[in-house]
C-alpha positions in Angstrom: 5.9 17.5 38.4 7.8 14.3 37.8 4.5 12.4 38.1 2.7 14.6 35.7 5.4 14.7 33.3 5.2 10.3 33.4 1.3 10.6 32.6 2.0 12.9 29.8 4.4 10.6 28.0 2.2 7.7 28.8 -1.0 9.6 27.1 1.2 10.6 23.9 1.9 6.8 23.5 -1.3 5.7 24.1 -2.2 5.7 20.6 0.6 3.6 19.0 0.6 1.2 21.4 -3.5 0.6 21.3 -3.2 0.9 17.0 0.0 0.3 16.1 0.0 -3.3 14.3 2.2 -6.2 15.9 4.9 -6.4 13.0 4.9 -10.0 13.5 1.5 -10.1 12.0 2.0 -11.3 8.4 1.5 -8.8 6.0 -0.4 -8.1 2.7 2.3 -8.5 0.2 0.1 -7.0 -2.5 -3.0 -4.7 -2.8 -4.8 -5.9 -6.7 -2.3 -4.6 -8.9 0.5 -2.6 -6.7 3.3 -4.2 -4.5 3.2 -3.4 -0.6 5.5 -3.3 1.2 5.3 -6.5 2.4 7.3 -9.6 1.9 7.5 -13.4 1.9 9.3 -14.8 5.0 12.5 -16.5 4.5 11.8 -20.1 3.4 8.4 -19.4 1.9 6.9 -18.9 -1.5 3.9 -18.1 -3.3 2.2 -19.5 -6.1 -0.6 -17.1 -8.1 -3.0 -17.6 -10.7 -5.0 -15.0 -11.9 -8.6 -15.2 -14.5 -9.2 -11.6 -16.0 -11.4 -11.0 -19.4 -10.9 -12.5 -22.2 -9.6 -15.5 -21.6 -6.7 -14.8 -19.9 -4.7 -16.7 -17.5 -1.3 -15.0 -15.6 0.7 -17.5 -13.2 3.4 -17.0 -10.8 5.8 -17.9 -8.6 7.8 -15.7 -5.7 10.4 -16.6 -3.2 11.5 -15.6 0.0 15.3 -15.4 -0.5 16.2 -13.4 2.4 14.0 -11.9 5.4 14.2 -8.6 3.2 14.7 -10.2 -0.7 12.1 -11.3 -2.3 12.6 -13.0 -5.8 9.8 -13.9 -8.4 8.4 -14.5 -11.9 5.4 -14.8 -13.9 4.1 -15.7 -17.5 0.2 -15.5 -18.9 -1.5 -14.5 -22.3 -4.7 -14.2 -23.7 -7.5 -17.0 -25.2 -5.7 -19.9 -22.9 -9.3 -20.5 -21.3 -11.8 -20.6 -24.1 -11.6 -20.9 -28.3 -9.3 -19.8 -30.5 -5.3 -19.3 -31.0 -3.3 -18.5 -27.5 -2.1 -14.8 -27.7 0.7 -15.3 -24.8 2.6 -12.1 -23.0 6.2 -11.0 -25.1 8.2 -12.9 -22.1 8.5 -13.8 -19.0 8.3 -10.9 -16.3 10.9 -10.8 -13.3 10.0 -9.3 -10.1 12.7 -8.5 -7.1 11.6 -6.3 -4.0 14.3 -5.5 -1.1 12.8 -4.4 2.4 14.8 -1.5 3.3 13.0 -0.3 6.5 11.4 -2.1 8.9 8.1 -1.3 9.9 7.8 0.6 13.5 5.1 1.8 15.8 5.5 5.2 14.3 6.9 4.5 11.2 5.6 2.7 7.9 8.1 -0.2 6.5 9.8 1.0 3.2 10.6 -1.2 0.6 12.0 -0.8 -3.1 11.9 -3.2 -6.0 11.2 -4.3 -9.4 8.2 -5.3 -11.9 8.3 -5.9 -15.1 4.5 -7.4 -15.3 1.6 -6.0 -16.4 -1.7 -6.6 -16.3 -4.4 -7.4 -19.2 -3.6 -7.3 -22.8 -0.3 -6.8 -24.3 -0.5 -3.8 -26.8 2.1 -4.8 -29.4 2.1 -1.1 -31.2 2.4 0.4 -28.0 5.1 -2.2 -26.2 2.7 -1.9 -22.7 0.3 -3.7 -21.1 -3.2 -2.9 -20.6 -2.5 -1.9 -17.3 1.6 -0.9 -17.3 3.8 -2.4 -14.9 5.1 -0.8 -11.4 8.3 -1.0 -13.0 11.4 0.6 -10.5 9.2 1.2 -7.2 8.8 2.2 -3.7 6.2 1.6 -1.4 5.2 2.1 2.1 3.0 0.6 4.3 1.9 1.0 8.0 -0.6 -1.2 9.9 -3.0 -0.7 13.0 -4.9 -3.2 15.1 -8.0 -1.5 14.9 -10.9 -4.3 15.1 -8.7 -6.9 13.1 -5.7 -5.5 11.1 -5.8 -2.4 9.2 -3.5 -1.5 6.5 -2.6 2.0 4.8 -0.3 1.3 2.0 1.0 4.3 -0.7 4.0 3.5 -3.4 5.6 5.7 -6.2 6.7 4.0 -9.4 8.2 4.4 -13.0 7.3 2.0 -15.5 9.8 1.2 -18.4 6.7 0.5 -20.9 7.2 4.1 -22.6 6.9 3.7 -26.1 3.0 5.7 -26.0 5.7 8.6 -25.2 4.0 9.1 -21.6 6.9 8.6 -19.2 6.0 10.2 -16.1 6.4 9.0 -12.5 3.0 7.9 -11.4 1.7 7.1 -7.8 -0.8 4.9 -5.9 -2.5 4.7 -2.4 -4.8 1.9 -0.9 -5.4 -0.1 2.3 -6.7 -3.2 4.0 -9.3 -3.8 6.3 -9.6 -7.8 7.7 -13.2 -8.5 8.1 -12.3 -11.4 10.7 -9.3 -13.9 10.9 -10.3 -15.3 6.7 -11.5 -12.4 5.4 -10.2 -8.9 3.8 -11.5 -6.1 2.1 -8.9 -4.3 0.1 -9.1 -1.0 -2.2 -6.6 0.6 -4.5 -6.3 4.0 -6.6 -3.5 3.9 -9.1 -3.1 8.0 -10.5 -2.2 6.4 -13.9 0.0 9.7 -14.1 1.7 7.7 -17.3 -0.8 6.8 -18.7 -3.5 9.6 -19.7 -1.1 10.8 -22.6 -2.6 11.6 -26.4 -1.2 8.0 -27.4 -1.9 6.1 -24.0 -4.9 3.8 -23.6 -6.2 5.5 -20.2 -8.3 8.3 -20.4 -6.9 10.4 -17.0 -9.2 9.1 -14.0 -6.8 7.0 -12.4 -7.4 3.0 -11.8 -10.2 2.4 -8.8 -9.9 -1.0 -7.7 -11.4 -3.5 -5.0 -11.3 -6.9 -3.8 -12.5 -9.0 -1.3 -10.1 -11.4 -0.1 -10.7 -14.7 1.5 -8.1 -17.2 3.4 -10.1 -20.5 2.7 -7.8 -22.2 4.9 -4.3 -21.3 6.4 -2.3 -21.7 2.9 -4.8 -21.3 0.3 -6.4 -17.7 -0.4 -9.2 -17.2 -3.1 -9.3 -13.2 -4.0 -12.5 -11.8 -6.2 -11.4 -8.3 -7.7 -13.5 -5.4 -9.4 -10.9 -3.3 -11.5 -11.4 -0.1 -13.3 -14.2 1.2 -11.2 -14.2 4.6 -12.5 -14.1 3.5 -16.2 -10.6 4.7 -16.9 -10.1 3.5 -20.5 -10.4 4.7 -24.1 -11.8 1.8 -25.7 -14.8 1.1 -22.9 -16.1 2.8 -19.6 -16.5 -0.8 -18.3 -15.1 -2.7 -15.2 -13.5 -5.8 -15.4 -13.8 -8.7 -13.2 -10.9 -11.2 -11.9 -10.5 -14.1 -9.9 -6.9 -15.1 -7.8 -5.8 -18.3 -6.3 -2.7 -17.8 -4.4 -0.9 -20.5 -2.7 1.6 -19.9 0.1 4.0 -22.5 2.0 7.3 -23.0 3.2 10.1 -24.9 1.8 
């Protein structure tokens, strides 16, 4: 009975220990728009540029304070690549995101955190981006070794970009997939719960959004996204195309 009862247990954890992710395995710290819940090491940093329509150029900067704290900020605006007068963001954008719960061969890490920054255009009528920031957040993630690393990822968020009067707490899922050791695939829905209001400049599909991902060498990554798949905007039903350059190292 003994013996039967040992098989048993082995069989139920058969599957987290063939799919469950080696949390040592770095982490995606960010799907195309949404936080993870992944983080920067201690010691490390990041440095991101990101291309979008019409000229537009977004850099910055985030730190790995603590092993769970990670500290950032970022600037950009409109017309810096191209003619005419620079239209740059309101401010500069803080982001903070604490790890709260490690990640586990059962259970998905859990982290909370801050974003003020946006993405796209700043609306000055409205006081919101294009896209609006996460805002206060929380997101969970949970990886599997399945073939290369696979990554399920789902957050909840309210952004403090209000004045369209649609306030509600909005939600995202996505994952992603490594193709081999440089290369990723990653997808992303973003509800867009607050913003699908009579004022809001989404028109209530939700954000669709994909990238592909590509580690040129160990510290360098080069990222190609496709955003608003599903055409979920008042003023066009087009997607937009971006291009990242992130650059990670350690202190």
């Amino acid at each position: 009975m003994y013996g039967k009862m040992r098989v048993l247990l082995t069989l139920l954890a058969l599957p987290a220990a063939l799919y469950a992710q080696d949390i040592a395995i770095s982490e995606q710290r960010t799907l195309i728009n949404r936080p993870t819940a992944g983080s920067l090491e201690r010691g490390s940093y990041d440095i991101e540029l990101r291309m979008y329509p019409g000229g537009g150029l977004l850099g910055g900067i985030a730190v790995g304070l603590t092993e769970r704290i990670t500290f950032g900020t970022s600037f950009g605006g409109l017309n810096i690549i191209g003619e005419g007068e620079v239209i740059w963001n309101p401010k500069p954008e803080a982001n903070i995101k604490y790890r709260l719960m490690e990640e586990s061969y059962t259970a998905p890490a859990l982290s909370i955190g801050y974003s003020g920054q946006g993405f796209g255009k700043w609306d000055e009528e409205l006081k919101r981006y294009q896209i609006k920031s996460a805002g206060v957040y929380a997101a969970l993630s949970k990886n599997y070794s399945m073939v290369g690393n696979l990554g399920f990822h789902a957050g909840v968020n309210l952004s403090l970009e209000k004045d369209d009067g649609d306030e509600d707490i909005n939600l995202w899922i996505g994952f992603d997939k490594s193709i081999n050791e440089e290369i990723s695939f990653l997808g992303e829905y973003d509800f867009a719960l607050n913003d699908n209001s009579s004022k809001s400049l989404g028109s209530g599909d939700g954000y669709l959004n994909a990238a592909l991902r590509w580690a040129f060498v160990e510290e360098l990554i080069i990222e190609l996204n496709v955003n608003n798949l599903l055409g979920n905007r008042e003023d066009t039903d087009a997607s937009s195309r971006e291009l990242k350059i992130i650059y990670v190292e350690f202190f």
